[in-house]
C-alpha positions, 0 to 999 in steps of 0.5 A: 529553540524547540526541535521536532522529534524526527519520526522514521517510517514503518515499513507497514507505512512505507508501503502505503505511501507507495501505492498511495503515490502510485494512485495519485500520480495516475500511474495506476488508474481506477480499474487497475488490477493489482498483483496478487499479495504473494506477488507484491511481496517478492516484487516490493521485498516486504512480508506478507503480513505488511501488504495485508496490513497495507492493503486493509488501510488502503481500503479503509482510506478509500484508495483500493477496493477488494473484490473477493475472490477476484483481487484488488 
């Protein structure tokens, strides 16, 4: 009988499921401002360099779209 290998997240990971979840479940809309990077850090307790990483795969899945100078 063959076992999958248990897998646990990345925080990187962890982070995008959350926005992820967030924009699927309509609780964040399309329009939606999100915190600014320093502020997601301090509100979700991960580093700043996760949510740069977190944030550029959103955007690179189509989730999220970064505006320069004026956010996410």
């Amino acid at each position: 009988m063959p076992f999958e290998k248990i897998k646990t997240l990345t925080v990187r990971e962890n982070f995008v499921r959350e926005l992820e979840n967030k924009i699927i479940s309509g609780e964040l809309k399309p329009g939606d401002k999100l915190p600014a990077a320093k502020d997601m850090c301090a509100m979700m307790g991960v580093s700043l360099t996760i949510v740069n990483a977190g944030m550029s795969e959103l955007v690179s899945k189509g989730f999220v779209e970064t505006v320069p100078r004026r956010g996410s």
